[in-house]
C-alpha positions as a LaTeX table, in Angstrom:
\begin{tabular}{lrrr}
\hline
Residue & $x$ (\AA) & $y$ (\AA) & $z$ (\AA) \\
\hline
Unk1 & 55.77 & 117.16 & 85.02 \\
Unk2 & 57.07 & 118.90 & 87.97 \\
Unk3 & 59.46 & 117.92 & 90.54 \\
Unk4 & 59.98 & 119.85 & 94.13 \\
Unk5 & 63.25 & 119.63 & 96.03 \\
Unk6 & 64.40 & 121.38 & 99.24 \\
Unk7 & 67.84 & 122.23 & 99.25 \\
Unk8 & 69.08 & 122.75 & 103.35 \\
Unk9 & 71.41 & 125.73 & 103.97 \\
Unk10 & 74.90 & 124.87 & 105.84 \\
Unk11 & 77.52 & 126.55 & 106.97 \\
Unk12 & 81.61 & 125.17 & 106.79 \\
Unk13 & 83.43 & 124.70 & 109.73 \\
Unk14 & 86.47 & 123.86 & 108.00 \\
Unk15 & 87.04 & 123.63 & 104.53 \\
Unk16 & 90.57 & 122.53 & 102.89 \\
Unk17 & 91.91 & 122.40 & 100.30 \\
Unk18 & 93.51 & 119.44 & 99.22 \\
Unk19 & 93.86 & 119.79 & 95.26 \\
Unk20 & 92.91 & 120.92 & 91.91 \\
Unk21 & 91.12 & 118.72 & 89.87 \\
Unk22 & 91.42 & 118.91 & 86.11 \\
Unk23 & 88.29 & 119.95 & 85.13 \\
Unk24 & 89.22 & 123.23 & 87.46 \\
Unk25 & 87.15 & 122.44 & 90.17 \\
Unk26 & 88.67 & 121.36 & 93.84 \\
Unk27 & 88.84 & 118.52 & 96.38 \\
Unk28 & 87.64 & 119.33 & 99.44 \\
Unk29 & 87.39 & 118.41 & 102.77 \\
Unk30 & 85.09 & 119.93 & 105.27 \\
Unk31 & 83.08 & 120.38 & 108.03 \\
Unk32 & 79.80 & 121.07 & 107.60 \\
Unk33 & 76.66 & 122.01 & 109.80 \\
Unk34 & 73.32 & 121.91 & 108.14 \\
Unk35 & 70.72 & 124.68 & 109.04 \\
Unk36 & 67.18 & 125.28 & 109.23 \\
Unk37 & 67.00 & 127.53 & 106.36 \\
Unk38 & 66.54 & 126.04 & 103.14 \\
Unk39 & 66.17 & 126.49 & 98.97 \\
Unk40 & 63.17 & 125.34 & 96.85 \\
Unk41 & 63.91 & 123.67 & 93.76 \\
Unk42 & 61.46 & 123.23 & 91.23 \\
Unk43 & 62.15 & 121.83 & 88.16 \\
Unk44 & 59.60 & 121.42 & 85.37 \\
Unk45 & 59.50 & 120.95 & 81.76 \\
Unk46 & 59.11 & 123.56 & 79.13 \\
Unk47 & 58.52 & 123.38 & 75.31 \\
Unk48 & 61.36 & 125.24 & 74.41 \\
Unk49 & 64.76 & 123.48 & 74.24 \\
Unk50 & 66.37 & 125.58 & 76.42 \\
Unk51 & 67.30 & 125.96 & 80.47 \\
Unk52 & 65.44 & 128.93 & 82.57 \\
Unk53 & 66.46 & 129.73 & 86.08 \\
Unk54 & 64.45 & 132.23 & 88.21 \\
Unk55 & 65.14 & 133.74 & 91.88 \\
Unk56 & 64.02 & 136.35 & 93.92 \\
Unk57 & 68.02 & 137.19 & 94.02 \\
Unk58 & 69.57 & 140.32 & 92.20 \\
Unk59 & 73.01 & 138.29 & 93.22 \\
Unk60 & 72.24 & 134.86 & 91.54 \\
Unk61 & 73.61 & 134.96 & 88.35 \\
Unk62 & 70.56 & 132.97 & 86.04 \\
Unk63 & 73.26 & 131.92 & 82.87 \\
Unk64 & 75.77 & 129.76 & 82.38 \\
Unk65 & 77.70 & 131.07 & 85.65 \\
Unk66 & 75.35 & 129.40 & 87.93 \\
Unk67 & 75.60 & 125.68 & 88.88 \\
Unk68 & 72.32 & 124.78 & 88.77 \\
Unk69 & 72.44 & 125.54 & 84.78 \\
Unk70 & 75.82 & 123.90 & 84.60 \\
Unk71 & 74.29 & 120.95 & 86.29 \\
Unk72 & 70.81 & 121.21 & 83.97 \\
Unk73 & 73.00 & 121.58 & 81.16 \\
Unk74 & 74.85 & 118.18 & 81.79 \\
Unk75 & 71.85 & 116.27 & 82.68 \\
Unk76 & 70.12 & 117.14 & 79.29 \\
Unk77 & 73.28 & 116.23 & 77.17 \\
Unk78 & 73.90 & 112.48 & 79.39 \\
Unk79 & 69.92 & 111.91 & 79.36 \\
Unk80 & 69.58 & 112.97 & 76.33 \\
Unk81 & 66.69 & 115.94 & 77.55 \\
Unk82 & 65.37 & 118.14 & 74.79 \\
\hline
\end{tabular}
């Protein structure tokens, strides 16, 4: 199975502040302007029980530092994903 998702660009117009969250990350509030450039997300399965991220990007880190493996990461351990 294979799954296809375009992921618009935007820029902030404003972005505050307003706390830290426990888990480390923020709450925000912003401004935001959506643009015409975009991502492509594919996400597919694979035999091996493991997460793989690829990009054209020597700047996108493809471990644990990136969000999209955070965010694969959590969705295999609350759906219960090999």
């Amino acid at each position: 199975m294979k799954i296809e998702i375009d992921s618009p660009a935007k820029i902030n117009l404003t972005l505050d502040i307003i706390k830290k969250r426990k888990d480390n990350y923020h709450e925000l509030e912003m401004i935001m302007q959506e643009l015409e450039l975009k991502d492509k997300i594919e996400l597919k399965e694979i035999k091996e029980n493991t997460i793989k991220i690829k990009s054209n990007s020597k700047q996108i880190p493809l471990n644990e530092k990136n969000l999209v493996w955070k965010a694969a990461k959590k969705s295999k351990k609350t759906k219960k994903l090999k």
